[in-house]
C-alpha positions as CSV (number, residue, x, y, z in Angstrom):
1,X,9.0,24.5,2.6
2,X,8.1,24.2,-1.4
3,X,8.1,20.6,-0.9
4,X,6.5,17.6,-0.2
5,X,8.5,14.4,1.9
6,X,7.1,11.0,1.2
7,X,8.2,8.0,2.8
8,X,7.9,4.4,1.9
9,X,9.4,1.2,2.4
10,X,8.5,-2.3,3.2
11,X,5.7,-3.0,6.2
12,X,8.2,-3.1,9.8
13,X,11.1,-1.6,7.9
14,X,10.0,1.9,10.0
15,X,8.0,4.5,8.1
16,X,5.8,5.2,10.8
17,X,8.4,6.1,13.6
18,X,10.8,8.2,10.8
19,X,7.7,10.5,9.7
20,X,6.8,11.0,13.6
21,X,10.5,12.1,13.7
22,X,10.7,14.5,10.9
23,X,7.5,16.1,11.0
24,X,8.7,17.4,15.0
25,X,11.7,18.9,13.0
26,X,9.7,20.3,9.9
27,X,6.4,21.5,11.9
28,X,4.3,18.8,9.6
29,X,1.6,16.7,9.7
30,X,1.3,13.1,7.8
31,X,-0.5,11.9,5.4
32,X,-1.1,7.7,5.3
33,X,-0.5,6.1,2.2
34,X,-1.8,2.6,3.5
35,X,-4.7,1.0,1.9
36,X,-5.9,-0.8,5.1
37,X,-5.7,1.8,7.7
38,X,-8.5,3.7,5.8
39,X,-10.4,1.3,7.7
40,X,-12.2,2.0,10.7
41,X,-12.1,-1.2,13.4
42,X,-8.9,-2.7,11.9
43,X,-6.2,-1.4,13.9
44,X,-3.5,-4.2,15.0
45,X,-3.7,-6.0,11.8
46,X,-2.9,-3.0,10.0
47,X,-0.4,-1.5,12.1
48,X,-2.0,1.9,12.6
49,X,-0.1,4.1,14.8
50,X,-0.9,4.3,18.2
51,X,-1.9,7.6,20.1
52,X,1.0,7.1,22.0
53,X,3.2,6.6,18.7
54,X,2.0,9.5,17.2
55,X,2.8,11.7,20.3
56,X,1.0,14.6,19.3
57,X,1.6,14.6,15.2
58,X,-1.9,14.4,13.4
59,X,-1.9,11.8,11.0
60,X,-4.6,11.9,8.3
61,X,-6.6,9.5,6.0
62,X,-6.6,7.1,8.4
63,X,-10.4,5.2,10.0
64,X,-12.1,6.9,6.6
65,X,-14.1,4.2,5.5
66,X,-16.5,1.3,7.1
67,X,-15.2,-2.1,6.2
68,X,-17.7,-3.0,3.4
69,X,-16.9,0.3,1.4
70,X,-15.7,0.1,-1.8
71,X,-12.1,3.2,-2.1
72,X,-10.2,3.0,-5.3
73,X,-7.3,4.9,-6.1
74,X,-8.5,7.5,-8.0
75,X,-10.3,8.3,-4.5
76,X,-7.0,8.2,-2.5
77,X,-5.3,10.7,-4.9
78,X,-8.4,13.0,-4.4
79,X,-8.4,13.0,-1.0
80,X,-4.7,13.1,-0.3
81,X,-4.7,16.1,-2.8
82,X,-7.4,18.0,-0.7
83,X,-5.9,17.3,2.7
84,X,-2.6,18.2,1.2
85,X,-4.3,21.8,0.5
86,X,-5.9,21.6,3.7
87,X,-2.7,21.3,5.6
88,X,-0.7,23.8,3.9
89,X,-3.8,26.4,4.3
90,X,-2.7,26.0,8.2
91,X,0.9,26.7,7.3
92,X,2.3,23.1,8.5
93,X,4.0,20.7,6.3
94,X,2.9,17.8,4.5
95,X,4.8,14.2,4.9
96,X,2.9,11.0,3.1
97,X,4.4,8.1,4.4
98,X,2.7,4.1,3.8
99,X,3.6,1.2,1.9
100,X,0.7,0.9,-0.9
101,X,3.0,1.8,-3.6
102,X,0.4,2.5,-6.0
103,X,-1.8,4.9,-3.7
104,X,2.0,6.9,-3.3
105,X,2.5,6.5,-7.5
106,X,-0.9,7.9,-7.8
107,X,-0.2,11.4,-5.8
108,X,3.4,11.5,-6.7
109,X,3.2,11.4,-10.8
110,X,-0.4,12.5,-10.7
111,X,-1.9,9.3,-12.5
112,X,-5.2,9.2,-14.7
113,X,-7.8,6.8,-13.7
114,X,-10.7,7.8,-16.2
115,X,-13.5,5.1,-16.1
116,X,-15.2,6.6,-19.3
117,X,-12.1,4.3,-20.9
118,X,-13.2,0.7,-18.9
119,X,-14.9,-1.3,-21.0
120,X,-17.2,-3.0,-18.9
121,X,-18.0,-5.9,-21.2
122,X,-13.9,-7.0,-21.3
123,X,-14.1,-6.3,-17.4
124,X,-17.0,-8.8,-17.2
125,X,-14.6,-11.5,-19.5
126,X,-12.1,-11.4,-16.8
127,X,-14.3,-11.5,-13.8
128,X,-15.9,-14.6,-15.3
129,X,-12.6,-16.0,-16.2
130,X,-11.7,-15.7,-12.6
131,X,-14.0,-18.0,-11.7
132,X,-14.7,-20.1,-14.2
133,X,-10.6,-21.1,-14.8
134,X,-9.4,-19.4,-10.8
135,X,-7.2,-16.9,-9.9
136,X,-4.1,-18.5,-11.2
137,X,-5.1,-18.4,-15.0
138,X,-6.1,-15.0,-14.5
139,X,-2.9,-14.1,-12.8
140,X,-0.7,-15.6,-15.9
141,X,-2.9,-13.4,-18.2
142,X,-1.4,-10.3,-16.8
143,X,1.8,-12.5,-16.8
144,X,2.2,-12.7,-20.8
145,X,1.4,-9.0,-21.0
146,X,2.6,-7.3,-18.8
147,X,5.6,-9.4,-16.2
148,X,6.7,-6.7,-14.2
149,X,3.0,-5.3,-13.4
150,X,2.2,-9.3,-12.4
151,X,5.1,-9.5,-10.3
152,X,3.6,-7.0,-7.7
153,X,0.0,-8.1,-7.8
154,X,-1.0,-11.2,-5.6
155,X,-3.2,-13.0,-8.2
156,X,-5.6,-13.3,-5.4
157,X,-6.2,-9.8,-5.5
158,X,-8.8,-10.4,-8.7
159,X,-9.9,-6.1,-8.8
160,X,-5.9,-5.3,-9.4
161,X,-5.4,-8.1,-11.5
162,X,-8.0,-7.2,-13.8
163,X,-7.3,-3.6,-13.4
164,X,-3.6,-4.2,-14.7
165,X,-4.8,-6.7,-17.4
166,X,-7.5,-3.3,-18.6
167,X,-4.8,-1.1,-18.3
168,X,-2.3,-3.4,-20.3
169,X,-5.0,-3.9,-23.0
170,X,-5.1,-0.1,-23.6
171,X,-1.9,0.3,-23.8
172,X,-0.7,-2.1,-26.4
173,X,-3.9,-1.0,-28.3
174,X,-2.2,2.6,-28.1
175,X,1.0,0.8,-29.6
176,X,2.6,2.2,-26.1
177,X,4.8,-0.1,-23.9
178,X,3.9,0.0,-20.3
179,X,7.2,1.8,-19.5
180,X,6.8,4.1,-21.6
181,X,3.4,5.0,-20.1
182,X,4.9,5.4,-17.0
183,X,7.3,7.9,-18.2
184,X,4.6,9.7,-19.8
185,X,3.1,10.2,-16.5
186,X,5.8,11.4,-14.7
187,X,7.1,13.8,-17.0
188,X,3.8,15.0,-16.7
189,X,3.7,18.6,-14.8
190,X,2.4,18.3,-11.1
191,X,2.0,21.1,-9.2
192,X,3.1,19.6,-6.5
193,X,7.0,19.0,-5.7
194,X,7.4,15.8,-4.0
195,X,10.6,14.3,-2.6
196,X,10.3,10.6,-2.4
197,X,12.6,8.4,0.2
198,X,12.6,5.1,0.3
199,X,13.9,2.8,3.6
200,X,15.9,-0.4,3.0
201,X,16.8,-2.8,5.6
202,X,19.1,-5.9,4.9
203,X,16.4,-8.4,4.5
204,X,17.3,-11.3,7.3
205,X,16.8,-8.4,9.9
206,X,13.5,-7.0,8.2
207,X,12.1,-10.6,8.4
208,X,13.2,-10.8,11.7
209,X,11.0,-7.6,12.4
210,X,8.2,-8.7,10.2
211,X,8.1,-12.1,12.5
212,X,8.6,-10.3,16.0
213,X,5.6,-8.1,14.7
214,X,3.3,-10.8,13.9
215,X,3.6,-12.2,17.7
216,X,3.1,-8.7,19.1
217,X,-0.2,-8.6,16.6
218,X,-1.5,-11.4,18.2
219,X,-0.8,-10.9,21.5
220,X,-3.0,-7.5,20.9
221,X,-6.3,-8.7,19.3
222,X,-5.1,-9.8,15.4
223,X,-7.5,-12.4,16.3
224,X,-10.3,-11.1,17.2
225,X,-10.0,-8.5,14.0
226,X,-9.7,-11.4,11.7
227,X,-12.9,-12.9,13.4
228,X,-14.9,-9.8,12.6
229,X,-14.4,-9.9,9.3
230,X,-14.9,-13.4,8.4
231,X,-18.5,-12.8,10.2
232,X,-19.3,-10.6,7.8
233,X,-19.4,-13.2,5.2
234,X,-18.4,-10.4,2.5
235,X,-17.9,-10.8,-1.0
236,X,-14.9,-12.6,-1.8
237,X,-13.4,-9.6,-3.9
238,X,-13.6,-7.2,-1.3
239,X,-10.3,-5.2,-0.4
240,X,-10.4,-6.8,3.5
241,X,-10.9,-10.3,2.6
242,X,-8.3,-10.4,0.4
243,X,-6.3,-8.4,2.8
244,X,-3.1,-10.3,4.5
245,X,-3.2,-10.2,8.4
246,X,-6.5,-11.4,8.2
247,X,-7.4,-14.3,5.5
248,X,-4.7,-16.3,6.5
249,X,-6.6,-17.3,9.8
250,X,-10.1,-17.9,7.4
251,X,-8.9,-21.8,7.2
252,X,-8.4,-21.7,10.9
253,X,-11.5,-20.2,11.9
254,X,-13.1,-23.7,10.0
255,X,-11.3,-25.9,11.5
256,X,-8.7,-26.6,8.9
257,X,-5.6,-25.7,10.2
258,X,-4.1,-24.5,13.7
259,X,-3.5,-21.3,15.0
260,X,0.0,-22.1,14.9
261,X,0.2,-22.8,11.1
262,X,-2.2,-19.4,10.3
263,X,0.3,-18.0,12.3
264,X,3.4,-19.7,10.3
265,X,1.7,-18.4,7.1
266,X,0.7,-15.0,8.1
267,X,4.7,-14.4,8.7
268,X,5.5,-16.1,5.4
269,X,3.0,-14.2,3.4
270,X,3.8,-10.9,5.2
271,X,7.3,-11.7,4.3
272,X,6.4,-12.4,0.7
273,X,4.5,-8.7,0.8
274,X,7.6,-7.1,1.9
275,X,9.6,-8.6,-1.1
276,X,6.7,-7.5,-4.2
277,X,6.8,-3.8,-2.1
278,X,10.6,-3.4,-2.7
279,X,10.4,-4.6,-6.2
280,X,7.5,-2.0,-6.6
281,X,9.8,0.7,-4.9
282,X,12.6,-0.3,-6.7
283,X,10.8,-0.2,-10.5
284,X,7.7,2.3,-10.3
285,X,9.0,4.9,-8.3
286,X,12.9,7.2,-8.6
287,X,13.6,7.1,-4.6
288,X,16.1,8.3,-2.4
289,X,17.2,4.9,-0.8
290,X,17.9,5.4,3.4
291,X,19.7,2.9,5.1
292,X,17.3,1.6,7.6
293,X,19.9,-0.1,10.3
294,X,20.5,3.8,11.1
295,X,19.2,5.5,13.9
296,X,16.1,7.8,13.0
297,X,17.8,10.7,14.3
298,X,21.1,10.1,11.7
299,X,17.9,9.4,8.9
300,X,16.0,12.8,9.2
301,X,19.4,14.8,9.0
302,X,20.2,12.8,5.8
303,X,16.8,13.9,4.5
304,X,17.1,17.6,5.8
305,X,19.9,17.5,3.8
306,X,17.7,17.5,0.5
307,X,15.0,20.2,1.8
């Protein structure tokens, strides 16, 4: 098979149990396009799948870095482009499935991310406007020039903020619109053929999952994952302190709040997430939309269908 199945869709909407699914079907192995899983030691917060879920399908990319690392993008495309050789060398197929939508825009329309073309000094403006005049200011920056981009970045998330605001700046300097761009980089040849589905599920019963899910985290050790983090007293830009599932019980851990309202706002802010990744499915990606209320059985023929 010439090509390459990715699946994505909102955290609990099912990725995880569709790729198992098809890759029994298609002889395959996955690929995770999550940006928390690459972590090693954060498993229930992140929703990694199980040894038991995965019932005998590798999954890859998965426990690569130590919580403290630093992983950009441009590292995920690499390494998702070497295992995707690596796989194929074994004759299996390839299925990426996650929710980071830009990790999956990355590998699918083969993105640029060439540092030669920061400059640093603008980069340090930002970081200083961050927080001299907070995260807010910063976010409406990226607001005024580009509102779709702002849209599906959390303004506490400073690195992607300021990342989008760099990219924006380059762009308009190029007298480009950011759409435009975009196009520009997917008509761009890949050598690579991917096929790109995308799961929707009416939203009351995806919330419903999304709270359900919560309770189960926290009945398995959330908790005591959250704990370990804020221990380590790391920088406040780094990727797992600013990482939902586990800064929402920061305040509770100092004696601000209760359990039950870190709780209350880990379901609201996970329900929040699953909103910004539809709109980023939606706008920054051409999908093949899957009715999620389907069984996954009725799902993988649908997709067959395309192969």
């Amino acid at each position: 098979m010439d090509k390459i199945i990715c699946i994505v869709g909102p955290t609990a909407s099912g990725k995880t149990g569709l790729a198992i699914e098809l890759a029994k079907r298609i002889d395959a192995e996955v690929i995770s396009a999550d940006s928390m899983q690459i972590y090693k030691g954060l498993d229930v917060g992140t929703a990694k799948v199980t040894k038991e879920e995965a019932d005998g399908i590798p999954h890859h990319l998965i426990d690569i870095c130590n919580i403290e690392d630093k992983f950009s993008v441009a590292d995920f495309k690499q390494m998702c482009y070497d295992k995707i050789e690596e796989i194929r060398s074994r004759g299996k197929n390839v299925i990426i499935a996650g929710g980071t939508g830009l990790y999956v825009n990355a590998v699918v329309y083969n993105m640029n991310f060439n540092e030669e073309d920061v400059d640093y000094n603008y980069r340090k403006e930002l970081e200083n406007i961050a927080k001299e005049k907070g995260n807010d200011y910063l976010h409406s920056m990226l607001e005024n020039i580009d509102p779709q981009t702002a849209k599906q970045i959390h303004k506490n998330n400073v690195k992607r903020v300021i990342r989008a605001i760099e990219m924006a700046k380059n762009v308009k300097l190029k007298s480009i619109h950011m759409s435009e761009e975009k196009e520009r980089i997917k008509n761009e040849k890949n050598k690579y053929d991917f096929l790109v589905f995308c799961i929707e599920q009416e939203r009351e019963y995806l919330y419903n999952r999304i709270n359900l899910r919560v309770d189960l985290m926290l009945k398995d050790g959330i908790l005591d994952e959250a704990k370990k983090v804020y221990d380590m007293k790391l920088p406040e830009d780094n990727t797992c302190m600013q990482a939902i599932g586990y800064k929402e019980f920061f305040p509770y851990f100092e004696g601000k709040i209760s359990l039950e309202e870190a709780v209350d706002t880990l379901k609201k802010e996970t329900r929040h997430y699953a909103k910004r990744q539809m709109t980023w499915f939606n706008n920054k990606l051409e999908c093949i939309k899957l009715d999620g209320s389907k069984p996954k059985n009725e799902l993988v023929d649908e997709i067959l269908k395309f192969i």
